[in-house]
N, C-alpha and C positions, 0 to 999 in steps of 0.2 A: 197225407192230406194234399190235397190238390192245390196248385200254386193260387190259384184265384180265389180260393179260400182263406191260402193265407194272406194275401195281399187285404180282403178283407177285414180278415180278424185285424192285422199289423195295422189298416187304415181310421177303425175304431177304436182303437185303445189310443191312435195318436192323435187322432182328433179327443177322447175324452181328459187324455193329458191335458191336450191344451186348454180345453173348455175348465176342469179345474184348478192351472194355473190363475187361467182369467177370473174365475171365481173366488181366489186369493186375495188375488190383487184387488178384485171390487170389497171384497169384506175387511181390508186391511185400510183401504179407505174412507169406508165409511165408517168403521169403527174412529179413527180420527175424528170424520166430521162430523157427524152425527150417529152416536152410537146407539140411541133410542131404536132407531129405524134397521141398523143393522141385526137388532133381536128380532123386531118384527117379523122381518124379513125371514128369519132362519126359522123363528117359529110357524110358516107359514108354509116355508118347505118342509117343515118335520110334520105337519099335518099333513100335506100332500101325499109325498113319502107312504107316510102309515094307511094312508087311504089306498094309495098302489097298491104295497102287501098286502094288504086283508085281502084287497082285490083278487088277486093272485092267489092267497089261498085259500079262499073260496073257491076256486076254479080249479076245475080237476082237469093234471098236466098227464099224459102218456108219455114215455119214452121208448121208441122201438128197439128191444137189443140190436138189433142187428147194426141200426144206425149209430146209437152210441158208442160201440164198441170200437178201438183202433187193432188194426191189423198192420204187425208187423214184420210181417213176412214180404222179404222184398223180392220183387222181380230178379231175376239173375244180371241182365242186363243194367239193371239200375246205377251203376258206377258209370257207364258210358254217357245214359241218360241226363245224368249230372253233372257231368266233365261239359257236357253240348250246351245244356243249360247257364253253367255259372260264365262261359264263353260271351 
């Protein structure tokens, strides 16, 4: 995988972490203050939610083998490549 791929992938799972901490801590609050509104609310996203997927599979997904596939056959040099890298 190419570095700028991972720095991707690492950079949206650490922003979705945080977005459902934050989403934690807003549902932990309002269940205190008012917990009417906190069902609302969930119920609101679970409709959403379900309206995505249907979405979704209704729509017809391709995957290219070629693309999905990981190849792990390393360069011969790859150890030197790495040593320069984590420098």
């Amino acid at each position: 995988m190419p570095s700028y791929k991972y720095w991707l992938v690492k950079r949206s799972v650490d922003l979705e972490v945080i977005r459902q901490r934050k989403l934690f801590i807003s549902d932990v609050a309002t269940a205190f203050s008012d917990p009417k509104k906190g069902i609302t609310n969930l119920e609101k996203q679970e409709v959403r939610l379900e309206q995505l997927y249907n979405s979704m599979i209704n729509r017809k997904i391709t995957i290219d083998d070629k693309t999905s596939t990981v190849n792990w056959d390393f360069p011969d040099d790859s150890v030197d490549k790495m040593k320069r890298w984590q420098r």
